[in-house]
C-alpha positions in Angstrom: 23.8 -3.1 0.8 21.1 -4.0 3.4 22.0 -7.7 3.1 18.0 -8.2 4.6 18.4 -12.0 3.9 21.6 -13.2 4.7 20.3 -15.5 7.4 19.0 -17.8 4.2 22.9 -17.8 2.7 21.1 -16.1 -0.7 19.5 -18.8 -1.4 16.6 -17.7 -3.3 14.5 -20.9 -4.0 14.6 -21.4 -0.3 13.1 -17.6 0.1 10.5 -18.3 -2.2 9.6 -22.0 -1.2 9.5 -20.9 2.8 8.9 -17.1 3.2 6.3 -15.8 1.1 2.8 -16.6 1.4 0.4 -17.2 -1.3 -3.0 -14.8 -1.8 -5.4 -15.1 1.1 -7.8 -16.9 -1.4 -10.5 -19.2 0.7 -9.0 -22.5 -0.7 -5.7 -21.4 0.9 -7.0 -20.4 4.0 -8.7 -23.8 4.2 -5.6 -25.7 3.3 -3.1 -23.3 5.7 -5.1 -22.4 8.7 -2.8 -23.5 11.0 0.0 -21.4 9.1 -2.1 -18.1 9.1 -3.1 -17.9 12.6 0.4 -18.4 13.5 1.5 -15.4 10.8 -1.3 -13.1 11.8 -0.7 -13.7 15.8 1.9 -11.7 15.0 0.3 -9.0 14.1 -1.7 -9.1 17.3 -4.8 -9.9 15.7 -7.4 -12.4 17.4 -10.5 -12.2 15.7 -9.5 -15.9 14.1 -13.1 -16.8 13.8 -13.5 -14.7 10.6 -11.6 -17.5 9.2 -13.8 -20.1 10.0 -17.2 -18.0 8.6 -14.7 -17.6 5.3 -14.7 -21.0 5.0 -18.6 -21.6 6.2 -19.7 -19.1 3.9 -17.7 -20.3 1.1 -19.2 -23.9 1.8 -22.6 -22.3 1.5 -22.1 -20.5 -1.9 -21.0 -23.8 -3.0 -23.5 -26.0 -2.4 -26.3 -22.7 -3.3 -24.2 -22.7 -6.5 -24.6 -26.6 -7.0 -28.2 -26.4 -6.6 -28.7 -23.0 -8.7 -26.9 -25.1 -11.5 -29.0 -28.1 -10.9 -32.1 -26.1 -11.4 -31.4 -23.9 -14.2 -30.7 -27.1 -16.0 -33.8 -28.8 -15.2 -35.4 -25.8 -16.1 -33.6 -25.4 -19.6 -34.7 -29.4 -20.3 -37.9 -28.4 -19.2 -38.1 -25.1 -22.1 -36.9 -27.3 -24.6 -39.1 -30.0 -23.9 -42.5 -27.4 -23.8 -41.2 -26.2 -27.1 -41.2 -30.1 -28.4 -44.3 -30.6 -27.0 -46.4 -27.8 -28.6 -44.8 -28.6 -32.1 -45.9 -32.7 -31.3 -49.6 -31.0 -30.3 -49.4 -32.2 -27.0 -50.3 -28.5 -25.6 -51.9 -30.1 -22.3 -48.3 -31.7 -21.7 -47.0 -28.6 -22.1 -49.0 -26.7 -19.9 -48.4 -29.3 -17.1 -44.6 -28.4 -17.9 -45.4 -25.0 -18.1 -46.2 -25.2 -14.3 -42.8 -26.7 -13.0 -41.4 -24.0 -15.3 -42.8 -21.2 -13.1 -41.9 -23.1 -10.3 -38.2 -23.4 -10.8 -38.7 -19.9 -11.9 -39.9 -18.7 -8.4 -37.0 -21.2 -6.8 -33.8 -20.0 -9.0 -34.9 -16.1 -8.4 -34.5 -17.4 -4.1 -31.6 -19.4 -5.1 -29.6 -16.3 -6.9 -30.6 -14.1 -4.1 -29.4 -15.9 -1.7 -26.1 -16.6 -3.5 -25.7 -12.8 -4.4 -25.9 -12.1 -0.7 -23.0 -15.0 0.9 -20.6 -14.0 -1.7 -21.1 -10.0 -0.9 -21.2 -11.7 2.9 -17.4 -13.5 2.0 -16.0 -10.8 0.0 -16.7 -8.9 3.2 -15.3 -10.6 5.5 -12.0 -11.4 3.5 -11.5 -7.6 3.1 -11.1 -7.4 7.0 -8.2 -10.4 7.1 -4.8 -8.6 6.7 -2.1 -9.6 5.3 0.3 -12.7 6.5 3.1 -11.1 7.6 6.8 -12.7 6.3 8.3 -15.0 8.1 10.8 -12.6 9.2 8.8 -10.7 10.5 9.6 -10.3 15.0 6.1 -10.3 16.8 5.9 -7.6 18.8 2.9 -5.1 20.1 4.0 -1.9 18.7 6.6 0.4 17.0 8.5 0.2 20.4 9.3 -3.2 19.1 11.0 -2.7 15.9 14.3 -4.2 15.4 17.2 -1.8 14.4 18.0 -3.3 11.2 21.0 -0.9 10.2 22.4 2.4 12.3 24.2 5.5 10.5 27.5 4.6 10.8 28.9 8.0 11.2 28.8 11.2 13.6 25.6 12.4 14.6 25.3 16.4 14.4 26.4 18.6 17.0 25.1 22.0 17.1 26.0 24.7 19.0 22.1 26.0 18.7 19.4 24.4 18.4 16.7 26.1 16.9 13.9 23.6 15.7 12.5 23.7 12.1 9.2 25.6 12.8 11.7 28.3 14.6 14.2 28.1 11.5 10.9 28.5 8.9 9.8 31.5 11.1 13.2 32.9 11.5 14.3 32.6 7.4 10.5 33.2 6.3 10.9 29.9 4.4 7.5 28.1 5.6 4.1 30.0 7.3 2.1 27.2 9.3 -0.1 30.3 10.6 -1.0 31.7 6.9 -2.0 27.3 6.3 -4.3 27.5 9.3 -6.3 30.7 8.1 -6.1 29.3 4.4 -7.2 26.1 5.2 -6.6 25.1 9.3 -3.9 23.2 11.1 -1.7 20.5 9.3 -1.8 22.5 5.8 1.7 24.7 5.9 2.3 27.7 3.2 5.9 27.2 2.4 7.4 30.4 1.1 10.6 31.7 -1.1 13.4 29.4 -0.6 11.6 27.1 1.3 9.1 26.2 -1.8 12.7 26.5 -3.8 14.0 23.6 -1.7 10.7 21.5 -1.9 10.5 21.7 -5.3 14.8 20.8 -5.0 14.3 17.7 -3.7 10.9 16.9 -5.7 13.4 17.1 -9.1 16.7 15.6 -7.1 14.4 12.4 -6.4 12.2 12.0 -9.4 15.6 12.6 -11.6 17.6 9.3 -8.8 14.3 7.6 -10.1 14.8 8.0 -13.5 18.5 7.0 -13.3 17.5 3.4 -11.4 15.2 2.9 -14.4 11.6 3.9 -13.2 9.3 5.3 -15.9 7.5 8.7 -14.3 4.0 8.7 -14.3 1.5 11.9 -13.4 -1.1 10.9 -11.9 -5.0 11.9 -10.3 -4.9 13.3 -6.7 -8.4 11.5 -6.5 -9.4 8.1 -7.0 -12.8 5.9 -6.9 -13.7 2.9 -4.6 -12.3 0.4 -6.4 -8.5 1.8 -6.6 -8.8 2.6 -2.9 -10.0 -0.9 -2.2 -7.6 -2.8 -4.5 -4.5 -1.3 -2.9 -5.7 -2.3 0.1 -7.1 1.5 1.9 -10.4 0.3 2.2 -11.9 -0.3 4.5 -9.0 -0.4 6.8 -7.9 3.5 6.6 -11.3 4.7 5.6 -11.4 6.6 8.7 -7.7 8.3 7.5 -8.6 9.1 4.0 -10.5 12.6 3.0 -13.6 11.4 1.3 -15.6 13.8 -1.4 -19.1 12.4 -0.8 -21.4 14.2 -3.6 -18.5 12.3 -6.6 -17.9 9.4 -4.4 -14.2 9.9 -4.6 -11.2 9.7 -2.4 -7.8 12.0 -1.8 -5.6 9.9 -2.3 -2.9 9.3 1.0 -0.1 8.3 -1.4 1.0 8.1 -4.8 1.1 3.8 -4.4 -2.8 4.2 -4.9 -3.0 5.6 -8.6 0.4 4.2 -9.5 -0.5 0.7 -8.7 -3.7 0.8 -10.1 -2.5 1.8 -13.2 -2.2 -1.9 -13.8 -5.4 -3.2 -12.3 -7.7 -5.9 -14.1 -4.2 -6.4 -16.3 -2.9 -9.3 -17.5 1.1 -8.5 -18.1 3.7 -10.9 -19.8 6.4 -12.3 -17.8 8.6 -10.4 -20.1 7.8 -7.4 -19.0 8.7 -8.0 -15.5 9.7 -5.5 -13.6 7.3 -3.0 -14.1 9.0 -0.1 -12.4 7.0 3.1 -11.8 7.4 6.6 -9.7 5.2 9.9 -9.5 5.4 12.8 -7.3 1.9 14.1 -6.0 0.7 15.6 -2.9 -0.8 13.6 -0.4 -3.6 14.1 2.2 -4.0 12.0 5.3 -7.3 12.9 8.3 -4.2 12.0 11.1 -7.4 12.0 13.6 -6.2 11.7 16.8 -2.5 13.0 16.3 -1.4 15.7 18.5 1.0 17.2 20.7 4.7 18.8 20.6 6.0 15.4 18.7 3.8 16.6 15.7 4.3 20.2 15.8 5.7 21.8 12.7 6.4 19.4 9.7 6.8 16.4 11.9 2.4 15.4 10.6 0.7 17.3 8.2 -2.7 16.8 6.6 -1.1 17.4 3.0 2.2 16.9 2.2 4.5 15.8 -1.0 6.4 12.8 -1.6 7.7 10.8 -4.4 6.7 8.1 -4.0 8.8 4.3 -6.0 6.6 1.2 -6.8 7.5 -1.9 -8.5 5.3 -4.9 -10.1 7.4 -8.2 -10.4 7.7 -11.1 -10.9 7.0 -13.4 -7.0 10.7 -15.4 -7.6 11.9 -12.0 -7.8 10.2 -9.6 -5.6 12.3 -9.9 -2.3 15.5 -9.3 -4.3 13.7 -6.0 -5.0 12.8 -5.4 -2.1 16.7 -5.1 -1.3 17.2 -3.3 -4.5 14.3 -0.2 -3.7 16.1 -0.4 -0.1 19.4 0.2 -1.1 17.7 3.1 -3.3 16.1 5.0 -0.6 19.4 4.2 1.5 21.0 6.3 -1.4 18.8 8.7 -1.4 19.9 9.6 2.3 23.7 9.2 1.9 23.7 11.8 -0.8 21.9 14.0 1.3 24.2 13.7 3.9 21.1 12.6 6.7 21.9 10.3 9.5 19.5 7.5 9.3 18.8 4.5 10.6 17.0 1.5 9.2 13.8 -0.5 11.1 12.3 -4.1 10.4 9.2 -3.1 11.3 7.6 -5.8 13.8 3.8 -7.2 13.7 2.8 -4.9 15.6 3.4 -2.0 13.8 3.3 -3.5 9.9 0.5 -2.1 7.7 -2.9 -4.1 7.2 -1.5 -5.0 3.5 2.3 -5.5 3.9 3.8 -8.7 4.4 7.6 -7.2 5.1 8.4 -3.6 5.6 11.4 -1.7 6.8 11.4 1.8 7.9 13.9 4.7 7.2 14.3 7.7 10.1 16.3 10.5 9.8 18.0 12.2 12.7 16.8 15.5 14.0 19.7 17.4 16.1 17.4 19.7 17.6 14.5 17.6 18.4 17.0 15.2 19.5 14.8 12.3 18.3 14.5 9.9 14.9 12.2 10.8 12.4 10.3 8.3 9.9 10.7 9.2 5.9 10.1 6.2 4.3 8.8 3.1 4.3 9.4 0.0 1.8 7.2 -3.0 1.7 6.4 -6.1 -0.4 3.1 -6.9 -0.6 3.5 -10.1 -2.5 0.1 -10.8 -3.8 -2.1 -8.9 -1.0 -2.8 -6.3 -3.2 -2.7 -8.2 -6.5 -5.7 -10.7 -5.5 -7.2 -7.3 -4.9 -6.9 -5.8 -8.4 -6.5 -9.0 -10.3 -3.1 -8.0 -11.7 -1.7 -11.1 -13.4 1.0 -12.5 -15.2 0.8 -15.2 -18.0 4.0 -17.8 -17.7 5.6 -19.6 -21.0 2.8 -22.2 -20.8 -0.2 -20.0 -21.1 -1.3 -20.2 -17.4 -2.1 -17.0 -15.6 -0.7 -16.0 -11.6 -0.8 -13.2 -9.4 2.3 -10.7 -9.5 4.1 -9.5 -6.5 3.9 -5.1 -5.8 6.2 -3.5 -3.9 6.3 0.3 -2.8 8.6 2.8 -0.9 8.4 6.5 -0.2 11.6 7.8 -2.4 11.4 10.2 -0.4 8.6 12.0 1.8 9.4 15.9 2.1 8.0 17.1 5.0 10.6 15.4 7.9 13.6 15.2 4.8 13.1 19.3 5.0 12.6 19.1 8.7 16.5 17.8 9.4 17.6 19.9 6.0 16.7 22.8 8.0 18.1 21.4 11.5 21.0 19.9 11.3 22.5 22.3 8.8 21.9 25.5 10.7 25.3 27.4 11.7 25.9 30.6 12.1 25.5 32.2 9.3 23.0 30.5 7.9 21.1 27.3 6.5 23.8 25.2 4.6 22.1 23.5 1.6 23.2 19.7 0.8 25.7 20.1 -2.2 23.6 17.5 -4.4 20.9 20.1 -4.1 22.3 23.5 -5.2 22.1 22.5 -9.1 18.4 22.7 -8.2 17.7 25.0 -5.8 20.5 27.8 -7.1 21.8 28.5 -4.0 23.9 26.6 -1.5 22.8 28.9 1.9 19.8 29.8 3.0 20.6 33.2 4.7 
């Protein structure tokens, strides 16, 4: 166990009272300003004026809205009374009223233009406010500040040779990155024999640990539209890192949270039916502009790669105890593969736009000498909820926004990488034993 919130002495109505923050809804940004620049300062972000033209703009739309309604009612009396008028024979009356009808007319048209154009103004500029990060959460500038939650507790690999994974693949003819490049071009790999036998190995080995820890399997579309990009929280900030079909409007999707998630979008769900516990496999594809040099050589970054990917909806009194459950999954996931890993609390610096706690998982590479990331878990808490209006009704009727959670269970690429180098010997590639049921053979020779 992770035991991520034994500083609280389990106390779970404390966790939910103190730690988690409510949607980023204009009322509570007016009523918890204070509170939210202190969250977001530590994620290093400044621009704290956006939350005063929230707050403007919203007190625009609602007095536009105020007046809109005032008129629309005057001009309803007004229809009514023209009507009255011509069956009383008062037609010059009703001509006279006639006129102020046109009028109001002319003014509600302004009035609902106007309106339309603050609240596509606010919904704007709350798309660009990131998520409050937990109060957990260390501040800190970038990944070089992330706190070493949990350390492998046993040997790290010694190996007499160390032939990195893009040596081994060339060596065993198990992956061709050359073959991707002319198929397609860097960052695409063509994996090949037993190396497609071990991807598709641990594709099976982790959707089957799904299964077992109760998640229903779900196939899913490698593209979605705008909206399921947007809701999970993609758009706009990773629109630069997502591959984008212009002539259907439609995105690749970077993960399997984006479909899976929105699987429940514009739902109402019964508190019931809480958790809602979901996995998929599916490939994913991710721009990576700017990423180069020896540190993503090989499988260390690809364009498109494959993970299975874990996501929970839950109840919000129960979220962060799920967050320790999917945790202590992935943590499985690696202790049965025999990987060293380590676990990070990710600081503010380095959390995603839409988290609001995440810890990473890095595996040990003995030939790169160096950690490698293969998971992250996160709670969103109602982030991305308020986003796709996914709600629960509680016993009294009354409807609230669910927690989602997520966690890579597990990415391939880096989970193959130390496969391949830390179990090289002499004679060969030593499979993980969990594996061979799946792959049908224990060596790679």
């Amino acid at each position: 166990m992770l035991y991520l919130f034994a500083q609280f002495n389990n106390n779970l109505t404390l966790l939910i009272n103190n730690l988690y923050f409510k949607m980023l809804t204009v009322k509570y940004i007016k009523d918890n300003k204070d509170r939210i620049i202190k969250s977001l300062g530590k994620r290093n972000f400044s621009d704290f004026d956006i939350l005063d033209q929230i707050i403007q703009n919203d007190e625009r739309r609602k007095t536009l809205q105020k007046e809109l309604d005032t008129h629309l009612a005057e001009a309803n009396l007004i229809a009514s009374e023209i009507k009255m008028l011509y069956k009383t024979g008062k037609g010059a009356e009703a001509v006279e009223k006639k006129e102020r009808g046109s009028e109001l007319k002319s003014i509600n048209a302004a009035f609902k233009q106007e309106l339309s154009e603050v609240k596509v103004k606010l919904q704007e500029l709350l798309l660009q406010v990131p998520n409050c990060a937990n109060d957990i959460v260390p501040p800190g500038k970038s990944d070089a500040d992330n706190i070493v939650h949990k350390s492998w507790s046993g040997s790290l690999p010694q190996l007499r040779e160390k032939l990195p994974h893009w040596e081994l693949a060339k060596k065993f003819n198990l992956i061709d990155f050359e073959l991707g490049a002319k198929i397609t071009g860097a960052g695409f790999p063509v994996y090949i024999g037993q190396g497609a036998r071990l991807q598709r190995a641990l594709v099976s080995f982790f959707l089957d640990q799904a299964a077992e820890a109760g998640y229903k399997e779900y196939q899913v579309p490698h593209v979605v539209n705008e909206s399921s990009a947007m809701g999970t929280g993609q758009l706009p900030d990773k629109e630069g890192q997502m591959y984008y079909i212009p002539k259907d409007d439609l995105y690749l999707i970077p993960t399997a949270e984006v479909p899976l998630t929105n699987v429940f979008r514009d739902v109402i769900i019964k508190e019931k039916d809480f958790p809602i516990k979901m996995t998929g496999y599916t490939p994913c594809f991710r721009r990576e502009a700017g990423s180069y040099g020896a540190h993503v050589r090989g499988l260390n970054r690809l364009h498109q790669f494959e993970k299975v990917e874990i996501v929970q909806i839950q109840h919000p009194e129960k979220s962060y105890s799920t967050l320790q459950e999917m945790c202590d999954h992935v943590e499985g996931l690696l202790q049965k593969l025999d990987l060293p890993y380590q676990i990070l609390l990710l600081c503010g610096g380095d959390i995603g736009f839409t988290s609001a706690l995440t810890f990473d998982f890095e595996t040990y590479s003995a030939a790169q000498e160096r950690w490698l990331e293969v998971s992250s878990v996160s709670n969103f808490e109602t982030f991305q909820s308020n986003r796709l209006k996914l709600r629960y009704k509680d016993s009294n009727g009354k409807n609230h926004l669910a927690h989602t959670l997520n966690g890579s269970a597990l990415a391939l690429p880096r989970i193959v990488a130390t496969i391949l180098e830390n179990n090289q010997t002499d004679e060969g590639i030593k499979i993980p034993k969990v594996l061979h049921q799946y792959t049908g053979f224990d060596m790679i020779k």
